[in-house]
C-alpha positions as CSV (number, residue, x, y, z in Angstrom):
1,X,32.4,131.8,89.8
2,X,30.2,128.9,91.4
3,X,32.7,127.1,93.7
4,X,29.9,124.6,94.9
5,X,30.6,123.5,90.7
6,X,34.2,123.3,91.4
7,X,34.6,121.6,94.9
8,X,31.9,119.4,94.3
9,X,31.1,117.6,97.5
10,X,29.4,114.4,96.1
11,X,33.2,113.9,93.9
12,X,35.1,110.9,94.3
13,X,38.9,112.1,93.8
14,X,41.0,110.7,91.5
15,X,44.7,111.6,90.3
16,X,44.1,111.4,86.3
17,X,45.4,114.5,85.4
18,X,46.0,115.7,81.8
19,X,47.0,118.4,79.5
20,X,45.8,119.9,76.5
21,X,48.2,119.3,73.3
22,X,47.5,120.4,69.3
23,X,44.0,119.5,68.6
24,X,44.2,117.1,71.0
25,X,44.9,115.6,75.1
26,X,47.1,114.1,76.8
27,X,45.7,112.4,80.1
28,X,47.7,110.4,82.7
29,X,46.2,107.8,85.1
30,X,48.2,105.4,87.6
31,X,49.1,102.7,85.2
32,X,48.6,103.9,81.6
33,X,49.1,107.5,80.2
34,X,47.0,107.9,76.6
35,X,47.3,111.0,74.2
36,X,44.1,111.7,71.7
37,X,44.5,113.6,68.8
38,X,41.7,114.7,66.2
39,X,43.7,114.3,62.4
40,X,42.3,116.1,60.0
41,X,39.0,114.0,58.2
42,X,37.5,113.2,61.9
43,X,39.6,110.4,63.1
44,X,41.0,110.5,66.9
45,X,44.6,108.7,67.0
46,X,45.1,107.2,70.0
47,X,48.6,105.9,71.7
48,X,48.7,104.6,75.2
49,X,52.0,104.1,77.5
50,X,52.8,102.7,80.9
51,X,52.9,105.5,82.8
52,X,56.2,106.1,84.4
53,X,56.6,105.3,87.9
54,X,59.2,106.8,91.0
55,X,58.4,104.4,93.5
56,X,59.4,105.4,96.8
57,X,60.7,109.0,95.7
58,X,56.2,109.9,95.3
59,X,55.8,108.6,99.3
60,X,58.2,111.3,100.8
61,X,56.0,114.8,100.8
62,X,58.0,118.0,99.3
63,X,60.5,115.9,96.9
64,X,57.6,114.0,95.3
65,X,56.5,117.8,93.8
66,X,59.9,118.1,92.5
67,X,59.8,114.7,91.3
68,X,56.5,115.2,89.3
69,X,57.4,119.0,88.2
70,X,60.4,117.9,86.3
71,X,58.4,114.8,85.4
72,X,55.6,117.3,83.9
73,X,58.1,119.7,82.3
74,X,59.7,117.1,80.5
75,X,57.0,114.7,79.3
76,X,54.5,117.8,78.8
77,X,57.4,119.0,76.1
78,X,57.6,115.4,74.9
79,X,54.1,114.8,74.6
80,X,53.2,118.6,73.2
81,X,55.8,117.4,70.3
82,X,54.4,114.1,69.5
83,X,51.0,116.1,69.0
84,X,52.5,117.9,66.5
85,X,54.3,115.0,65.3
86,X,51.0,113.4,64.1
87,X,49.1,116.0,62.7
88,X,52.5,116.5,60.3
89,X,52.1,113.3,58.7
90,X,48.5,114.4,57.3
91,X,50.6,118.1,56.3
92,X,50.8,118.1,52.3
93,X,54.1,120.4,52.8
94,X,57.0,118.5,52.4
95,X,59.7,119.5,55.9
96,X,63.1,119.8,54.2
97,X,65.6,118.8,57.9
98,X,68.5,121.1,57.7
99,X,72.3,119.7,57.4
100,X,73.1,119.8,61.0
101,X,69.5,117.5,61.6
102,X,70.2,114.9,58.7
103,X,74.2,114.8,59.9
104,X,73.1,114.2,63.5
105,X,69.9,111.5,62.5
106,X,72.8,109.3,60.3
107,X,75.4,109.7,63.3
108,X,73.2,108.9,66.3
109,X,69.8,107.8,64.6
110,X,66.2,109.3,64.8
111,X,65.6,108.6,68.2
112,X,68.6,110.4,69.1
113,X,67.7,112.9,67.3
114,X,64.2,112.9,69.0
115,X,66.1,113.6,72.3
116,X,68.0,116.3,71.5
117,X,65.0,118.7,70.3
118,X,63.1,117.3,73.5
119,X,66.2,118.1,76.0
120,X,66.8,121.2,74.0
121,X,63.4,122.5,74.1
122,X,63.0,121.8,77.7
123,X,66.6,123.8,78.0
124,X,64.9,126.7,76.1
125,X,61.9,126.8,78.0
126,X,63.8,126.8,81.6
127,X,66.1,129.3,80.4
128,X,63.1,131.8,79.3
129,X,61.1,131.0,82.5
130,X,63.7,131.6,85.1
131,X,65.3,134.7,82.9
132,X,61.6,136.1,82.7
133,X,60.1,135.3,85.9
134,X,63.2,135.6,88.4
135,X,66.2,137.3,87.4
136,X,63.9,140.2,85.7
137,X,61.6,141.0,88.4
138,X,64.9,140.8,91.2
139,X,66.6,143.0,89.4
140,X,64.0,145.6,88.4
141,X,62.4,145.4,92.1
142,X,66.0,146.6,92.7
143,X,64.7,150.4,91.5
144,X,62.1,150.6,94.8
145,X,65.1,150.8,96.9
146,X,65.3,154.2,96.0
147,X,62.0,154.8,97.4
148,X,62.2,152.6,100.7
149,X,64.7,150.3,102.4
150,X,62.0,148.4,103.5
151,X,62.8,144.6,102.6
152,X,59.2,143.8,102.7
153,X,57.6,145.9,100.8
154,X,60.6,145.5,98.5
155,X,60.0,141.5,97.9
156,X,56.3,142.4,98.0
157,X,57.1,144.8,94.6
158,X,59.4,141.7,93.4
159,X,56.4,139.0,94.1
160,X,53.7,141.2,92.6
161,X,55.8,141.7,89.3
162,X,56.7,138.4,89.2
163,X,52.8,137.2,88.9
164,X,51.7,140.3,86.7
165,X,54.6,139.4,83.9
166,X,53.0,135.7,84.4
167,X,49.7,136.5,83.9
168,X,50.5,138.9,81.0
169,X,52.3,136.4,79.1
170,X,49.5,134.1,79.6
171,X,46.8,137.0,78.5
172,X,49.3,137.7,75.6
173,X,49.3,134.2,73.9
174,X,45.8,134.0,74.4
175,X,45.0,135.6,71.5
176,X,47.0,133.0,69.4
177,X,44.7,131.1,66.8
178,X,46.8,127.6,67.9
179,X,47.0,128.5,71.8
180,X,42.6,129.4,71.7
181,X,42.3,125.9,70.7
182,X,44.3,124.6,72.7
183,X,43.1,126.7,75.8
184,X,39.7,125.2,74.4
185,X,41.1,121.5,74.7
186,X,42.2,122.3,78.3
187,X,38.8,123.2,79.1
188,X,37.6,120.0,78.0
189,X,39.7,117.7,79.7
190,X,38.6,119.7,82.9
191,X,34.7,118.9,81.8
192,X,35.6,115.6,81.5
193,X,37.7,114.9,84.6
194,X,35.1,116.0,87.0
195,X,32.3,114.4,84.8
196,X,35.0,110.8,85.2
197,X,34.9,111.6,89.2
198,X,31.3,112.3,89.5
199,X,30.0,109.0,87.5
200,X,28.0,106.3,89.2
201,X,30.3,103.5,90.5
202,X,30.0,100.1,89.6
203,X,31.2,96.7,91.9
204,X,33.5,97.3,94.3
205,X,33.7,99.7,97.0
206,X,32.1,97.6,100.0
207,X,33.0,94.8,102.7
208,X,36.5,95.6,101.8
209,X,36.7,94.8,98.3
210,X,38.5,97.0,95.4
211,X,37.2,100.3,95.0
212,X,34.0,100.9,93.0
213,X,34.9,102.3,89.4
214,X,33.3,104.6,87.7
215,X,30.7,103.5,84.7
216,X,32.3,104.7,81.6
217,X,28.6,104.7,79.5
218,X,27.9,107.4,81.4
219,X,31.0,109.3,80.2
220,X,29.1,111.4,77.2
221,X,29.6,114.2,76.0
222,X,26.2,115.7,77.6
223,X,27.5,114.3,81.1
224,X,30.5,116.4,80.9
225,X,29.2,119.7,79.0
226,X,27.5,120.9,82.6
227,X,30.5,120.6,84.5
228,X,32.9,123.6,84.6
229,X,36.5,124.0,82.6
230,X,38.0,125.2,86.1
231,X,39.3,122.3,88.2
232,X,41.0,122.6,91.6
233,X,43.7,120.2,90.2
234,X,44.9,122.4,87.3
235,X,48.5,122.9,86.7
236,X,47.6,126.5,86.0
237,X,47.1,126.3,89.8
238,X,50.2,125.1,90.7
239,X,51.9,127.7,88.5
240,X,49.8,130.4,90.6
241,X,51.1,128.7,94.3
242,X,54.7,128.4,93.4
243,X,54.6,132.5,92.6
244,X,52.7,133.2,96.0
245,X,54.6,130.7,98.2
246,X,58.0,132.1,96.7
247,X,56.9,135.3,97.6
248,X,56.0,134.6,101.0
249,X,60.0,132.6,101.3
250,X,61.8,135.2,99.7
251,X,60.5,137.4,102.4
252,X,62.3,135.6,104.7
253,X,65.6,135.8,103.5
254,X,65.5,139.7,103.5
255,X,67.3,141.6,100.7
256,X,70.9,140.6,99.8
257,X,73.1,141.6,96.8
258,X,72.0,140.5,93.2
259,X,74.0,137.8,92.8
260,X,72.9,136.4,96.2
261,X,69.4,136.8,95.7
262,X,69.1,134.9,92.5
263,X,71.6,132.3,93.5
264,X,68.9,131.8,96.5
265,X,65.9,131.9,94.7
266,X,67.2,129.1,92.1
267,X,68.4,127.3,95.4
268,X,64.7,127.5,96.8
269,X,62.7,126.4,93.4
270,X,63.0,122.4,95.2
271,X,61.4,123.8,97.8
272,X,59.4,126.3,96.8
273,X,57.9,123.5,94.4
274,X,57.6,120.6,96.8
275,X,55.5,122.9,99.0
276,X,53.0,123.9,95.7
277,X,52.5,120.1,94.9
278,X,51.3,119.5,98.6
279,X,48.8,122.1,98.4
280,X,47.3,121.4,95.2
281,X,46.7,118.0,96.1
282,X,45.3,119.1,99.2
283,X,43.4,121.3,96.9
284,X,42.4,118.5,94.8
285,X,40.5,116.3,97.8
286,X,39.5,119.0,100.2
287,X,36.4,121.6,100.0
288,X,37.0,123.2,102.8
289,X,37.1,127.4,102.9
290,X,41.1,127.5,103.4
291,X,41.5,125.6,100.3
292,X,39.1,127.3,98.4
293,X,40.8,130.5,99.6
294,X,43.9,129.6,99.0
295,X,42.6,128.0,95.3
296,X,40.9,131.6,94.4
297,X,44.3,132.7,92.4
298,X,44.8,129.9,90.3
299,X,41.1,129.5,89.4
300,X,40.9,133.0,88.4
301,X,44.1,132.3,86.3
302,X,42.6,129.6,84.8
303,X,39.8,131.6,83.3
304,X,42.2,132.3,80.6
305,X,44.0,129.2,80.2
306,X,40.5,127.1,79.9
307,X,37.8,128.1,77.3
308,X,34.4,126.4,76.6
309,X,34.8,123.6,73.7
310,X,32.6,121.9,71.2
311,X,31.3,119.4,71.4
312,X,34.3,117.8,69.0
313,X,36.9,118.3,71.6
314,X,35.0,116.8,74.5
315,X,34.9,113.8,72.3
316,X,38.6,113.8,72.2
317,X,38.9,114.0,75.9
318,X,36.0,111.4,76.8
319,X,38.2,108.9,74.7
320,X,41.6,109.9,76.3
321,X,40.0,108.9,79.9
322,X,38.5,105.5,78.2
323,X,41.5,104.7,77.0
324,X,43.2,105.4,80.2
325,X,41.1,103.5,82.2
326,X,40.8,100.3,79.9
327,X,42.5,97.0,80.8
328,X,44.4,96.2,77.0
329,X,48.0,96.8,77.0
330,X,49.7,99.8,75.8
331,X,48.8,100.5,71.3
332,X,48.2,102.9,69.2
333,X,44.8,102.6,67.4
334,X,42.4,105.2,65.2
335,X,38.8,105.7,66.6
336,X,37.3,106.3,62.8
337,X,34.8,109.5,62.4
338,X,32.2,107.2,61.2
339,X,32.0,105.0,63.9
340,X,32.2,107.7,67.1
341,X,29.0,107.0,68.3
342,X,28.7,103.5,68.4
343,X,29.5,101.9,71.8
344,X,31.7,99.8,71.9
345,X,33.6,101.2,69.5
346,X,35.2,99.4,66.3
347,X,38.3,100.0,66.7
348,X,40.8,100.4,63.6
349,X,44.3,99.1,65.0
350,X,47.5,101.3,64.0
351,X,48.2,104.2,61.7
């Protein structure tokens, strides 16, 4: 692992993050958020929001990473589903809803309907997580007490299991058809967010003007194929310091009953996630050898969750950032297989 390739010096920060969808990516900027799917002929469909703002909630440090992990958990679902959403409509099989779905869509209508399989998937997915990831590891690290009293070692055992069923699960659903190629589309939008915060600037930048922006003809898909897919940004990151920063608090607050301890540790996720957001986006600006230290984990993680892609996907990515970054108002358009490589692009409005 080259971290000189990773904490690139010459970088100029940015906070466009993303997230890899079906056969496509979502990617977030400070005013417009654009996902960019590839449909089956060639064709990338493109829709572009405002992205969501918290005002003064994303100035105070610690609640600002609860604010944008329940902000990720729930528009990552939503998003994830309006991937899949598109790619259905070019699915020859017919989807029959079931009783309870078409009752529901006439009593509260579709975008009801929309909400409910968004909270309830969300519900699901929380539920799994803190059933997997805290109550089972308390309650098995419960056994070393027969071996030592010691509350240290006895949290350490808790922490340790905690990370290994984590990265198991991840290794596990690796070697899923639909999660490679999405693990592929992750590694992409890395590629192309440190090939966005590496590109020449143009205007701006001096005697106190607006800040240079980066030239987006550069943005090719040979610019961004020599960049890594591991990015000190990575919500795979964050993932990895909320499980070693938990274990370092639980620690603290010795060894109590069961029902104490996991009333605690569901007290402490706030926290416990506050503190992660801080240091990944101290991770995100800084090169220096703490950070990269403290980085090692998640980047290691992420050698799973990111893959190389082709040359296909990086396309998909390069227009998710242009879109981003351009000044039209929020659409949805079609950037047609035929046209690709043409700059600007014509640009076939709608679906």
């Amino acid at each position: 692992m080259d971290l000189k390739k990773i904490f690139i010096k010459e970088a100029c920060p940015t906070k466009m993050g993303g997230q890899a969808v079906m056969e496509g990516i979502m990617m977030k900027g400070e005013k417009k958020t654009a996902l960019a799917v590839r449909v089956p002929g060639g064709n990338i469909e493109i829709e572009t929001k405002k992205t969501k703002t918290y005002g003064k909630w994303m100035k105070i440090p610690l609640l600002r990473g609860v604010v944008a992990f329940v902000d990720s958990l729930v528009y990552g679902t939503k998003t994830l589903m309006d991937s899949a959403n598109i790619l259905e409509e070019y699915d020859d099989e017919e989807y029959e809803p079931g009783k309870f779905e078409l009752w529901f869509e006439k009593k509260f209508g579709s975008e009801a309907l929309w909400k409910l399989l968004i909270t309830f998937s969300v519900v699901i997915a929380l539920a799994f997580s803190i059933g997997v990831f805290i109550l089972l590891p308390t309650w098995v690290a419960s056994i070393t007490k027969l071996v030592t009293t010691n509350v240290i070692w006895i949290n350490l055992v808790e922490g340790l299991l905690r990370i290994a069923l984590f990265i198991g699960y991840i290794w596990a659903v690796s070697f899923m058809p639909d999660m490679k190629r999405v693990f592929r589309f992750h590694g992409a939008e890395h590629k192309t967010i440190h090939a966005f915060e590496n590109l020449p600037r143009q205007g701006g930048g001096e005697s106190g003007g607006a800040p240079a922006m980066p030239d987006l003809k550069y943005l090719t898909v040979e610019e961004c194929r020599q960049y890594p897919t591991l990015h000190p940004r990575c919500g795979t990151s964050f993932l990895m310091f909320v499980f070693i920063i938990a274990l370092a608090c639980h620690v603290l607050l010795g060894w109590p009953v069961l029902w104490v301890r996991i009333v605690t540790r569901l007290l402490l996720l706030p926290v416990i996630a506050g503190l992660s957001y801080e240091l990944l986006k101290w991770a995100g600006r800084s090169d220096n050898w703490v950070v990269k230290i403290l980085s090692m984990p998640g980047l290691w993680l992420q050698k799973i969750t990111t893959a190389e892609p082709d040359d296909e996907m990086l396309e998909v990515a390069i227009e998710a950032v242009k879109a981003v970054c351009d000044d039209t108002p929020p659409r949805k358009y079609t950037i047609r297989e035929e046209t690709r490589y043409e700059y600007p692009h014509v640009w076939e409005i709608g679906r």
